[in-house]
Structure formats: structure tokens, C-alpha cells
C-alpha positions in Angstrom: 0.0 0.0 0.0 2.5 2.0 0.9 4.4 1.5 -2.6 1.5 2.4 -4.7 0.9 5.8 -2.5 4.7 7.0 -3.1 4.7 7.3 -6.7 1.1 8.6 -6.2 2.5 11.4 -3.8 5.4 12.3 -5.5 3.1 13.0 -8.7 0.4 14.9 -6.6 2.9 17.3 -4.7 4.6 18.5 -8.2 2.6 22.3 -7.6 4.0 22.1 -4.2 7.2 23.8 -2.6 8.9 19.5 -2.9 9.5 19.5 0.9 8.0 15.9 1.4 9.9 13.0 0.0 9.1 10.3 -1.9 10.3 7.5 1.1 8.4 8.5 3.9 6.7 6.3 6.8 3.2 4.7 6.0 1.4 6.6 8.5 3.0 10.0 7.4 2.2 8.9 3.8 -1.4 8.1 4.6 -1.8 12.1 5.9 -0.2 13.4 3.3 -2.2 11.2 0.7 -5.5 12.9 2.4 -4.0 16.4 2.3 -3.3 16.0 -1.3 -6.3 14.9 -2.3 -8.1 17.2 -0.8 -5.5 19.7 -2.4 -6.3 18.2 -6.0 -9.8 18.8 -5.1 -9.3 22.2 -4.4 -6.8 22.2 -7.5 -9.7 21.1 -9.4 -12.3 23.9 -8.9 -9.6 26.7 -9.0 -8.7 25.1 -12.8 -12.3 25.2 -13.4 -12.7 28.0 -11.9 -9.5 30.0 -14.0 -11.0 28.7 -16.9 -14.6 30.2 -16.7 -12.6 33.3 -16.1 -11.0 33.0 -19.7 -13.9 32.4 -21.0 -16.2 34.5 -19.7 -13.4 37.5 -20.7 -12.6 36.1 -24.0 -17.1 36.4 -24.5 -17.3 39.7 -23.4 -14.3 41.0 -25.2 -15.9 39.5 -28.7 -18.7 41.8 -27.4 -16.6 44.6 -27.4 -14.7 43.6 -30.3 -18.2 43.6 -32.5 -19.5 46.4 -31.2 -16.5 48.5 -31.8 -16.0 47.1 -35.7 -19.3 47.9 -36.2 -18.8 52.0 -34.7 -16.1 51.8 -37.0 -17.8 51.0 -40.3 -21.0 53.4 -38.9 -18.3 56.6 -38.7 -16.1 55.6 -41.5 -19.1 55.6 -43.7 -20.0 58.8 -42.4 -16.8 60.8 -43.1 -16.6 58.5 -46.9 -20.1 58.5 -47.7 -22.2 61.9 -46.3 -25.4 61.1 -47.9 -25.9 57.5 -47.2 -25.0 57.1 -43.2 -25.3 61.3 -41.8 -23.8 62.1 -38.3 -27.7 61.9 -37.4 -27.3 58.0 -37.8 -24.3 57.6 -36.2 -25.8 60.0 -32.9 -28.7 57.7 -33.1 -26.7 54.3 -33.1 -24.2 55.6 -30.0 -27.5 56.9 -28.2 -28.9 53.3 -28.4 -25.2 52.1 -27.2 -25.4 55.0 -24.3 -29.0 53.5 -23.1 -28.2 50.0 -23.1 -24.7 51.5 -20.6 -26.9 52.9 -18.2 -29.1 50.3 -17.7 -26.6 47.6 -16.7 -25.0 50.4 -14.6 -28.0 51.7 -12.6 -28.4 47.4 -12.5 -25.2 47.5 -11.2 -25.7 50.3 -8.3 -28.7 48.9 -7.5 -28.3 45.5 -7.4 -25.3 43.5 -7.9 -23.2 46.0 -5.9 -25.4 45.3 -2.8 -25.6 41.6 -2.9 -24.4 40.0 -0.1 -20.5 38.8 -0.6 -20.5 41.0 -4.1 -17.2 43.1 -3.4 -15.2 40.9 -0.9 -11.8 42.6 -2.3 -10.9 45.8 -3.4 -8.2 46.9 -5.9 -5.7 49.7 -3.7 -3.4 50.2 -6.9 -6.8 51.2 -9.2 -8.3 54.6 -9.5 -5.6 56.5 -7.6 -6.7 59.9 -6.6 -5.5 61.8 -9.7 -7.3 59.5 -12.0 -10.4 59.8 -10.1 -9.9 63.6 -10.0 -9.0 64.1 -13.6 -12.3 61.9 -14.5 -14.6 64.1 -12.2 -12.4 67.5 -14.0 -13.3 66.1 -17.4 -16.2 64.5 -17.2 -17.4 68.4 -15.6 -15.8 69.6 -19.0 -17.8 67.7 -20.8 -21.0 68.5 -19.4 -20.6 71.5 -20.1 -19.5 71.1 -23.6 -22.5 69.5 -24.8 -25.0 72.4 -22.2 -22.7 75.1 -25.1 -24.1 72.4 -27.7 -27.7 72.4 -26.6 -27.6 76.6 -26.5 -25.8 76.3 -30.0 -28.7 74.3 -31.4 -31.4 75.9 -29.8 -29.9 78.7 -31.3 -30.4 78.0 -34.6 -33.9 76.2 -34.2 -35.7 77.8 -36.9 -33.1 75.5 -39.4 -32.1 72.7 -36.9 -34.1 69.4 -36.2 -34.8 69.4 -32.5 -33.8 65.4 -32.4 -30.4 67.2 -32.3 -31.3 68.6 -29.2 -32.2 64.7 -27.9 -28.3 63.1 -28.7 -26.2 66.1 -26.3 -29.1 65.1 -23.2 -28.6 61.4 -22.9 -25.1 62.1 -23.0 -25.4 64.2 -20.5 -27.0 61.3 -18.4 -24.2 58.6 -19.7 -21.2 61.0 -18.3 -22.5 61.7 -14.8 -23.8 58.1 -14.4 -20.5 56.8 -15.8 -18.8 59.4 -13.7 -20.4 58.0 -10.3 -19.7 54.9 -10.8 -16.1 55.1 -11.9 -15.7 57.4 -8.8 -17.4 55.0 -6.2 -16.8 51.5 -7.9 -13.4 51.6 -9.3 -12.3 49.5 -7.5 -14.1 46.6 -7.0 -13.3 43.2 -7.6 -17.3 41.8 -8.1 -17.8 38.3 -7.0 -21.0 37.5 -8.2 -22.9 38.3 -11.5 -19.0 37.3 -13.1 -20.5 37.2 -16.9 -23.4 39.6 -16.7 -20.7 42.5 -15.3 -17.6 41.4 -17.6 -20.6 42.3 -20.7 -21.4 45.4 -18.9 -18.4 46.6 -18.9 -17.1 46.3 -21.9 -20.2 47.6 -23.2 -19.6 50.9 -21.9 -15.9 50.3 -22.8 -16.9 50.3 -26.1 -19.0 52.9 -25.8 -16.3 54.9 -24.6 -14.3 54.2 -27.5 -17.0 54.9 -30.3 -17.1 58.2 -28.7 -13.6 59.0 -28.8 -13.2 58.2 -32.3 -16.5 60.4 -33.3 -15.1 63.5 -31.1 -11.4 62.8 -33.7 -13.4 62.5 -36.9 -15.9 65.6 -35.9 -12.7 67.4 -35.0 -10.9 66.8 -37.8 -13.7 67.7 -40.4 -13.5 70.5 -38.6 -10.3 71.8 -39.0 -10.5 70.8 -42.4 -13.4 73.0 -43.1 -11.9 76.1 -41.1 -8.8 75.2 -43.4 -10.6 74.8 -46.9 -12.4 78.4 -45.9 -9.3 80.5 -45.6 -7.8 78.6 -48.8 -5.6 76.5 -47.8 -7.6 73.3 -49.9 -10.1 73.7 -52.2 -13.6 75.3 -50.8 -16.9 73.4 -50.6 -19.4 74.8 -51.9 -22.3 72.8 -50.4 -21.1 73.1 -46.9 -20.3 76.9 -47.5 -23.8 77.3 -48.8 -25.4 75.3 -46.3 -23.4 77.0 -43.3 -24.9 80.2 -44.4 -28.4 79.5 -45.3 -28.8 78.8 -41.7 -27.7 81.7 -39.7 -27.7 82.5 -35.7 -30.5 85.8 -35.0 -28.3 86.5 -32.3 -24.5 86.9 -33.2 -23.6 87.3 -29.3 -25.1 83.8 -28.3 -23.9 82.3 -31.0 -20.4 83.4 -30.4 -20.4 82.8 -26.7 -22.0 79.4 -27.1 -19.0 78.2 -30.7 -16.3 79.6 -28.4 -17.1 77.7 -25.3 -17.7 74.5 -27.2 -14.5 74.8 -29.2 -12.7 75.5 -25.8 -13.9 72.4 -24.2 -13.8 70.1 -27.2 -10.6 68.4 -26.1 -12.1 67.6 -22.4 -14.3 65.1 -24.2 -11.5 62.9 -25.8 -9.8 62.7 -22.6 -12.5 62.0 -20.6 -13.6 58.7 -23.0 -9.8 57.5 -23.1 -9.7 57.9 -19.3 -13.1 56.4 -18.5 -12.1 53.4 -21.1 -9.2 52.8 -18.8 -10.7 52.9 -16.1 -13.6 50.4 -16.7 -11.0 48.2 -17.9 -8.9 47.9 -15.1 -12.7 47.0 -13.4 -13.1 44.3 -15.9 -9.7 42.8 -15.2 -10.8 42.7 -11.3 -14.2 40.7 -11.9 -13.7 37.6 -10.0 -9.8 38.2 -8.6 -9.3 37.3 -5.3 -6.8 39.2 -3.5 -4.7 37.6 -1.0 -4.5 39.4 2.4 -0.3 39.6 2.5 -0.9 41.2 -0.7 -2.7 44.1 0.4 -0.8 47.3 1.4 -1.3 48.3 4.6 0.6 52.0 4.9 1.0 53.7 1.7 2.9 56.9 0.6 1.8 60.1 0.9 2.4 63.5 -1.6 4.6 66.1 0.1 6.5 68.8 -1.6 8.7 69.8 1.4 12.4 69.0 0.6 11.9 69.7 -3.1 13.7 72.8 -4.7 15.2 72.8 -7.3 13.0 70.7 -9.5 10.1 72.3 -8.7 12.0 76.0 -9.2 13.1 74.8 -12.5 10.0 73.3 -13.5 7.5 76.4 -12.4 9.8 78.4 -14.8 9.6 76.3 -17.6 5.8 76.7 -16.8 6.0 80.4 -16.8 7.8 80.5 -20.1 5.9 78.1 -22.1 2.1 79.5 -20.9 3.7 83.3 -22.1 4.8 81.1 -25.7 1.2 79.8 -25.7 -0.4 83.3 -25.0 1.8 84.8 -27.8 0.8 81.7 -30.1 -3.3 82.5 -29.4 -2.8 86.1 -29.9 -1.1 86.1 -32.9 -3.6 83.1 -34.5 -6.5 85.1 -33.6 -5.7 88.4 -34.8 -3.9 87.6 -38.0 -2.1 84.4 -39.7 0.4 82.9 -38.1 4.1 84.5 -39.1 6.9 82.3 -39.1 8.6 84.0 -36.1 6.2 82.9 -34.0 6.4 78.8 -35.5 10.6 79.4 -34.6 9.5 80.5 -31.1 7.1 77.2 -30.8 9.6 75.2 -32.1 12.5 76.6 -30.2 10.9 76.2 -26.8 10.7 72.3 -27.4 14.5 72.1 -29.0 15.8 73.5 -25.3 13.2 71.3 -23.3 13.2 68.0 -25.0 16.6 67.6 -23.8 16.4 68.7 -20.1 13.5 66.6 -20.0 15.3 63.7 -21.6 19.0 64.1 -19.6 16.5 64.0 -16.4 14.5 60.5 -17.3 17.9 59.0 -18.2 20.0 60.3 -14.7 16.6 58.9 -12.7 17.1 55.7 -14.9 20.2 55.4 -13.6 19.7 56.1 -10.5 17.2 53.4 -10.3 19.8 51.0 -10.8 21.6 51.9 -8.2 18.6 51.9 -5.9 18.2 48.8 -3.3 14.3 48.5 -4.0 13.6 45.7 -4.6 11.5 45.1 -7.6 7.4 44.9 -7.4 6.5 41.5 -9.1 3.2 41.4 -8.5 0.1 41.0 -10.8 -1.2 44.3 -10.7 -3.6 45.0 -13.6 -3.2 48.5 -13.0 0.1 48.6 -13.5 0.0 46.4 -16.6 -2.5 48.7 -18.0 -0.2 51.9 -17.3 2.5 50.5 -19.1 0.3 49.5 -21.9 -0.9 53.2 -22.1 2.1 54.5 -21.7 4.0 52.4 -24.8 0.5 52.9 -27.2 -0.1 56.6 -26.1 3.6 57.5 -27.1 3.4 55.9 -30.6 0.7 59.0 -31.7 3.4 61.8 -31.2 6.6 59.2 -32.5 4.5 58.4 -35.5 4.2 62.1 -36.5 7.9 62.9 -36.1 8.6 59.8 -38.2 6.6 61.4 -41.1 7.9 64.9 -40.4 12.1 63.5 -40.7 11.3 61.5 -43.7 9.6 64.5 -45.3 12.3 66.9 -44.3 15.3 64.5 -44.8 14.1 64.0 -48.3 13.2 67.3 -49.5 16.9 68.7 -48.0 15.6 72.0 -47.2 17.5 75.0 -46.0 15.3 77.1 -43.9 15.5 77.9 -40.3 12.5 76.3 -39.5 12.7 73.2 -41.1 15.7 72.5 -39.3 14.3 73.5 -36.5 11.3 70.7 -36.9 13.8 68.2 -38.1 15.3 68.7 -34.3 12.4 68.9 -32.5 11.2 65.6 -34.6 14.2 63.6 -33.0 14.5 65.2 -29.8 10.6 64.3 -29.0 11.4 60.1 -30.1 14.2 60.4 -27.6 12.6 62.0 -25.1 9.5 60.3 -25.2 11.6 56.3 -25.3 13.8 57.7 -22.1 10.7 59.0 -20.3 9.1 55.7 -20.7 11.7 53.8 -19.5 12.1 55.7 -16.6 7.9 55.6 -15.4 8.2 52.2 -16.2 11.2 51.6 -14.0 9.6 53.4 -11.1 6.4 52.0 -11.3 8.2 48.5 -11.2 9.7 49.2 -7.5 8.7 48.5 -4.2 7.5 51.8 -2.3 9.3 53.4 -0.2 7.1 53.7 3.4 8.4 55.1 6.7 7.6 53.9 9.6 6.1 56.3 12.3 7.4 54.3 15.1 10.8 53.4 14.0 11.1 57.7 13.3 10.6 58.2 16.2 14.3 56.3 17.6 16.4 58.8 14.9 17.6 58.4 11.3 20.1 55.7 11.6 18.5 53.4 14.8 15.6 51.4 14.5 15.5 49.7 17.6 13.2 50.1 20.6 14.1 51.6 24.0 13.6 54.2 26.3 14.2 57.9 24.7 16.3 60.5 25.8 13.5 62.3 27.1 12.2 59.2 29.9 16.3 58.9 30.2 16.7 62.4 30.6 13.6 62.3 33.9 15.2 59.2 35.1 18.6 61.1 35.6 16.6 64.4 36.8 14.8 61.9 39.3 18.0 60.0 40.8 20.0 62.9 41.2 21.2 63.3 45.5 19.0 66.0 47.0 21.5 69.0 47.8 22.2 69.3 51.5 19.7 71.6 53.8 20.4 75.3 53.6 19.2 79.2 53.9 15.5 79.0 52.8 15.4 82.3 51.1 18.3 81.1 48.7 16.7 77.6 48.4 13.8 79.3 47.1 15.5 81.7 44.9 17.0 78.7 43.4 14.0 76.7 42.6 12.7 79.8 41.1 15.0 79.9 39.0 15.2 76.8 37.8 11.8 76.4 37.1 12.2 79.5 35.0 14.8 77.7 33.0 13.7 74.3 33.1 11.4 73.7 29.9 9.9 70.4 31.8 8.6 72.7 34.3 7.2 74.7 31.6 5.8 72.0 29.4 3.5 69.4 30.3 5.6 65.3 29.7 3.1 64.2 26.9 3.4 67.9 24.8 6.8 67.4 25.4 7.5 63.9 24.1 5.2 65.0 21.1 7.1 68.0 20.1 10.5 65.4 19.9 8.6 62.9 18.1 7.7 65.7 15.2 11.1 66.9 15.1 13.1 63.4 15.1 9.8 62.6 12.0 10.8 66.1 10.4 14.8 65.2 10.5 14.2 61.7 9.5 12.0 62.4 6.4 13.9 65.7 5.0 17.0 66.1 6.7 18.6 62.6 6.1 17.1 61.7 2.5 20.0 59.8 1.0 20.9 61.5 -2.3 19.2 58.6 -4.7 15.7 59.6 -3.1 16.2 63.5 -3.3 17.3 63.0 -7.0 14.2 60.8 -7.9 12.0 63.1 -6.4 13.7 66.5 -7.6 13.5 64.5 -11.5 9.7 63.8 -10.9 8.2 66.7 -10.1 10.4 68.3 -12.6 9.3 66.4 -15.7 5.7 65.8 -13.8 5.9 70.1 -14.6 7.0 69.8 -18.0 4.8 67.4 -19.0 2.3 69.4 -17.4 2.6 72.2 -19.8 3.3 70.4 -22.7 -0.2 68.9 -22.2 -1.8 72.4 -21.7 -0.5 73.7 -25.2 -2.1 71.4 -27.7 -5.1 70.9 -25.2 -6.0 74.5 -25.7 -5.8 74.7 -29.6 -2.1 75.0 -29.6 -1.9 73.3 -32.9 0.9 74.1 -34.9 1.9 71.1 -37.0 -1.2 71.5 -38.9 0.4 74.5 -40.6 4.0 72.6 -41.7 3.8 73.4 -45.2 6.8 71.3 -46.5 4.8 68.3 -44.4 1.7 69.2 -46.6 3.5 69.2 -49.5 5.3 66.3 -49.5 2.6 64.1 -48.4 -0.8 66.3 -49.5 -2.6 67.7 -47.3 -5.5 64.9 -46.7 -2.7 62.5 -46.0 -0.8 65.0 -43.4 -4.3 65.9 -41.7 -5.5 62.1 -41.2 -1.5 61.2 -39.9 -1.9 64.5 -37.5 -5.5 64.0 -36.6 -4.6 60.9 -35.3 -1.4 61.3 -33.3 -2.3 64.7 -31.9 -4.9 63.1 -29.3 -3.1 59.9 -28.4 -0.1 63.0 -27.5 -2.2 64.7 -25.7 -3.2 61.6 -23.5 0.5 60.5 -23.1 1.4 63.8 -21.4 -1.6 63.9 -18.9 -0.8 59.9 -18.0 2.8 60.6 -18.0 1.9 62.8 -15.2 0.5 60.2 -13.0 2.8 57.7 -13.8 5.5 60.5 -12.5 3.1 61.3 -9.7 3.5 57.7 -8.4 7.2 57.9 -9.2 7.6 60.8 -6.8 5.0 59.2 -4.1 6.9 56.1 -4.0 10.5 57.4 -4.1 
């Protein structure tokens, strides 16, 4: 019996750590028989278990996947074929989409979220705070976007169908239902409902998405109207005739209400690429369990205290590009743009791009010289950063690409094209090292102090009494003088109870105020020079890339002007290549600032 259960044992424990051998005694064999099986029971349902996970993700991503294909084919034939599918049919298909969202999310809020046993675990790396306060920011945005919509069509009701009116309402709705949940629910790992929730989700995923791509395609038929109208391409008669016939009666309103929607118009993209993010990190969590050792316990917190010269450098950098950007907007609204103001643009990102790019490579290397250890983890959240991070980059690498092959092949000689060529490589390099260095940092273990270990100085960690009990212990075994004059005995106490701060202060206020200054001198004073570097790098490029999201955000556009671009490529070629890296840019800069955020946090 005892034969036939060895080979049996040695075959079951092969998922184990190996610690029991193959020649053990019968009766230690016979336990170990019964622990196994009821391990390959339990090995049983958690393979059968993994498995209905795949599937159940691989059946609502083909969900997504169709739904998607077919928002494509719905828009594309919109922008190819204007008479056949309008932007009235495409409204009307993502409206459908948007109602079908909200009802598995108010089913959500209402019901599977209060289940008994429905959110046992909770993801602490999902929806960190500046997510969830850049979702709330745009998703306000946006609101208010489509309220400058609404008083735009209303408007112009005598020529407008009021089914217009209709599309901008529900998606009202969708982004403050969306909103709440992605701000309450972020970060749940549901156990129950696994299939009905993965579906959800990607529904409004996809959602999300169809959205995104409509706000690019209505943005760049935009710009490619506004361009054809001052002559840059040929004019369109039918859209020039039609954008006339129906005139605003009251020029103010109308003005008030085209401004504010062409100021907000980039809030919407963002807030679709973050909220389709976001509900995917939620569909990665349905049905993870989360082991307790795994949790954190104590986690970082933002301070800026012991940060100077970063921060100095970066607030200037701040100041000089917003007074660029304000000499960009003046000069594009009052006249055309001249050239000196394109060398300016472009000049500005020459001298940047490589501060920002000697920065990420000195905290690369300081990295490797770190003794963190290395977060291995599964951590969806992470994985999806990364992922963001690597496809987000390729929209502004993609456009330089085009730009050196244009310029490179044409051989030109003026000051500007040079100047693009530069900026063209400088912005690969920059973005590659800037990866590599969010990437490193979100790969390491965080750096948390310990209150109580403070408390003993910067370089001992151990227990005991303090100085201060060891200081009263001293004060309280000291010989009592020898009897005296009273008057100068009194004098004497007087005075030292004048001097003496223990007389003065209260034990506990006392031992409080060392505790803050021994937590004060541990956390700024004694920073080793790898921690003070990281976090002077961070919030250095966390500023730069803070302003190089702000110019293109705001209509800071000026690649769509490159004439040698335009005419080496045409210009419907150079505005599809720039209408479609220009947003993923924009995203990469506001999610490089959150990866850098956690960079600093965790440093």
C-alpha cells in the first residue's frame, strides 16, 4: 500500500514547494495522501474556476470587439459616404449604445453591488486619486460642452431638427452616471454576476471608445473646413452654402456658445480614453481574489517639502511656455500665423526635449543603483499603465517619423525646417527615455516610513527608552542638595523652574514635540541622495509634461500649418497622420503625469 501511495504522492505534490519526500513512513504517507487529495480537489475547482474566467473575458471581449467594428464601419461611412449614413445616424446608433450602458449600470448600483459577498476585495493600486480627480475635472468639462451644444442648437432652431437637441441630453446622463460609478466603484473586484458584469463593462468600454473616435473625426472635419475656408484646400461649396443658409439671429449667443464648445472640445476625448481605462482595469478585477499579504497596509503620501530645485526649474519652464502659448493665441486670432512665432514654438521644445530627456535617463540610472527591490506582483493596473504608456507614445513618435522622412528628403534649408527636423528627434528620444524611466519606477517596491521606527532617529531602528524618559530618570536620581538658607533655596528653585522647559511644558506635549522633530529630520533632513534626486527629476518632468499637455489641449496646434509636411505628403494624408497622433499625444502627457506622480510618491 505504501508503494503504490509514493509514486502517487510524488506526482500529486509536483505544484508544491517538494518539501515531502518520496520515502516517507506509512502513516506519514497516509496524511499526506488525504491532504493531497483534498488539495487536487481544491486544485480542481480553482482550474475550473481559472477557466470560466477566460472564457467568460474572451465572450465579453468579442462583445466589445463587434461592437466596436461595427462604430467603425458606422463613422467611417459617415466621413466617406455623407449622404448614405449622416452624423444623425451615427448619434442615433451611440445613443442606443449609451442606453443599453446605463441600464446595466443603474443594474449594477442597485443590485449587484449590494448583494451579499458581491465586493469581498478591493483593488488599492486602481483609480488613484489623480485619476479619479482628472475623470470628475473632465467629465465636468464635458457636461458642459455638450450644455454650449444644446444653447448652439437651440440657437439656430428655426433650421435645426430638434432630435439634435435629444443626442447632447442622454449624453449628458451617460457622463454623470458613468462618472459615479467610476468614482465609487473603481475598485471593485465583483464576485457575483461574473459574466453579466464582464458584458457590462465592456459595453460601456466600447462605448467609450466609439465616442472617442466620433469626437477625432468631428474634430478633424472641422479643421479641415476652417482650413478649406481660408484657402488653404479647395472650398466646398455645399457646406459653405449650407453654413450660411442657416444663420444665428443672435450673433452674441452664437459666439459665446461656438467659443465655449471649441474650448472644451478636447475635455471630451480625454474624458472617454480615461473612463475606457478605467472600466477596464474594473473588468480585469471581476472575479480576482486578492490575498490578504498582498494588500498594502501603509501607503505613501504627496509632500513637496524638501523639493527645490526641481520644482524652481519646472514652475519656470511653466512660466515661459504659458507666455509662448499666449503669444501663439494672440497672434492666431488676430492675423495668420508668421513664421517668427512657429521658430519660437519650435525653439521652446528644442531647449526642453533635452532637459527633459538628460532627467528621465539620470533617474534611470539612479534606479539602478537603488536597493528596492523590484514589485512583481500581478497588478492589472500597472500592466495597464504601461500599456498606455507604450501605445499613447506611438501617436506623437508616429508624427515625427513622417515629419524626418519629409524633411530629410526634401533637403531644405530654412531655419525652420531645421528646426522641426530637431524637434522631430528630440521628442522620439525623449518620449523612449521618459518611458523607461515611469516604467522603472512604477516597477519598484515603495518606499514607506515607519512612524514608530522615526521616532528612535535616522540611523537606529530599535526600541528603548528615549532620551527624554532617560533624561527624567537622571533628573529623578539625582542626590538632594544638603539643607540650607531658605530664602536662597527658594531663589534657586525659582529659578530653575524658569529655566527648566519640563517645568514649563506638560511630559506628553513634550515627548510629542520630539517625536515631530526626530519625523521632520528623518523624512527631509537625512534623505539619501538617490531619493532627493528621484523626487527632484519627478516633479520636474511631472511640470514639464504638465505644460506640454496644456498647449495642444487649448488649440495650440501648430503642426497642422508645416507646409513642406503638406506638401510632400498632401494635405488629406498629413491631416489624417496629424488628426490621429495629436490626441493619443495629448493623452501620453496627462498619463505621464500620473505615472510620475506615483514615481515621486513612491521614491
Amino acid at each position: 500500500m505504501a508503494g503504490k501511495e509514493a509514486p502517487r504522492q510524488r506526482h500529486l505534490n509536483q505544484d508544491t514547494d517538494g518539501e515531502e519526500s518520496a520515502s516517507a513512513e506509512p502513516e506519514a504517507s497516509k496524511i499526506h495522501y488525504e491532504k493531497c487529495w483534498l488539495h487536487r480537489r481544491c486544485s480542481s475547482l480553482l482550474h475550473k474556476d481559472k477557466q470560466a474566467r477566460k472564457a467568460g473575458q474572451l465572450f465579453s471581449g468579442l462583445l466589445a470587439m463587434n461592437v466596436v467594428f461595427l462604430g467603425c464601419a458606422f463613422i467611417s461611412s459617415m466621413i466617406f459616404n455623407r449622404v448614405a449614413i449622416t452624423l444623425r445616424d451615427v448619434g442615433l446608433f451611440l445613443s442606443i449604445l449609451k442606453i443599453l450602458s446605463l441600464c446595466w449600470i443603474i443594474y449594477y448600483l442597485l443590485c449587484t453591488s449590494r448583494k451579499p459577498h458581491a465586493v469581498l476585495y478591493r483593488d488599492s493600486h486602481a483609480g488613484p486619486v489623480w485619476v479619479q480627480g482628472s475623470l470628475v475635472l473632465f467629465g465636468a468639462c464635458t457636461i458642459l460642452l455638450h450644455v454650449f451644444r444644446i444653447g448652439y442648437n437651440v440657437s439656430h432652431i428655426h433650421c435645426k431638427s430638434q432630435l439634435e437637441n435629444l443626442f447632447p441630453c442622454i449624453e449628458i446622463i451617460f457622463v454623470c452616471i458613468q462618472t459615479y460609478l467610476l468614482w465609487r466603484h473603481c475598485k471593485d473586484c465583483t464576485q457575483v454576476q461574473h459574466n453579466l458584469t464582464r458584458c457590462g463593462l465592456m459595453l460601456t468600454m466600447a462605448t467609450d471608445l466609439l465616442l472617442w473616435l466620433l469626437a477625432v473625426t468631428n474634430d478633424s472635419l472641422h479643421r479641415e473646413i476652417e482650413s478649406a475656408l481660408k484657402g488653404l484646400v479647395q472650398n466646398f461649396p455645399g457646406m459653405a452654402h449650407s453654413s450660411l443658409s442657416c444663420t444665428c439671429p443672435n450673433t452674441t449667443a452664437c459666439r459665446v456658445f461656438q467659443k465655449g464648445y471649441i474650448l472644451l472640445y478636447p475635455f471630451n476625448t480625454e474624458y472617454c480614453l480615461i473612463g475606457s481605462s478605467m472600466l477596464y482595469v474594473m473588468w480585469k478585477n471581476v472575479g480576482r481574489r486578492i490575498p490578504p499579504d498582498h494588500a498594502i497596509h501603509a501607503k505613501p503620501k504627496f509632500k513637496l517639502r524638501g523639493v527645490i530645485y526641481g520644482l524652481v526649474l519646472g514652475i519656470s519652464t511653466l512660466f515661459i511656455g504659458i507666455c509662448i502659448f499666449m503669444t501663439y493665441h494672440i497672434q492666431a486670432t488676430s492675423s495668420a500665423l508668421k513664421q517668427e512665432t512657429l521658430v519660437l514654438y519650435y525653439s521652446y521644445y528644442v531647449a526642453l526635449l533635452p532637459m527633459m530627456t538628460v532627467g528621465a535617463l539620470a533617474g534611470t540610472v539612479i534606479h539602478g543603483l537603488e536597493e528596492r527591490e523590484l514589485d512583481t506582483l500581478k497588478n492589472p493596473t500597472r500592466s495597464l499603465d504601461v500599456i498606455l504608456l507604450m501605445g499613447a507614445a506611438l501617436g506623437q513618435i508616429g508624427i515625427s517619423y513622417f515629419s524626418i522622412v519629409a524633411i530629410v528628403a526634401t533637403n531644405p534649408g530654412d531655419l525652420l525646417d531645421r528646426l522641426i527636423l530637431t524637434y522631430a528627434v528630440s521628442l522620439i528620444i525623449q518620449h523612449i527615455t521618459q518611458n523607461i524611466f515611469i516604467i522603472e519606477g512604477l516597477h519598484r517596491q515603495p518606499l514607506v516610513e515607519d512612524p514608530d521606527a522615526s521616532l528612535a532617529g535616522p540611523h537606529t531602528q530599535h526600541s528603548g527608552p528615549s532620551s527624554e524618559e532617560t533624561a527624567v530618570s537622571h533628573t529623578s536620581q539625582e542626590p538632594t542638595p544638603p539643607p540650607g538658607n531658605k530664602e536662597t533655596e527658594a531663589k534657586e528653585g525659582e529659578t530653575r523652574e524658569d529655566c527648566d522647559p519640563r517645568s514649563v511644558y506638560p511630559l506628553q506635549i513634550r515627548q510629542e514635540i520630539r517625536r515631530v522633530s526626530h519625523a521632520y529630520s528623518h523624512t527631509y533632513g537625512h534623505l539619501n541622495w538617490k531619493r532627493k534626486a528621484l523626487k527632484e527629476i519627478s516633479i520636474f518632468l511631472v511640470l514639464c509634461n504638465i505644460i506640454l499637455w496644456i498647449m495642444p489641449t487649448f488649440g495650440m496646434h501648430p503642426t497642422f500649418e508645416n507646409r513642406l509636411e503638406k506638401s510632400f505628403y498632401g494635405y488629406s494624408t498629413w491631416f489624417a497622420i496629424v488628426n490621429f497622433g495629436l490626441p493619443l499625444g495629448v493623452f501620453y502627457r496627462m498619463h505621464s503625469v500620473g505615472g510620475l506622480l506615483e514615481v515621486y510618491v513612491s521614491s
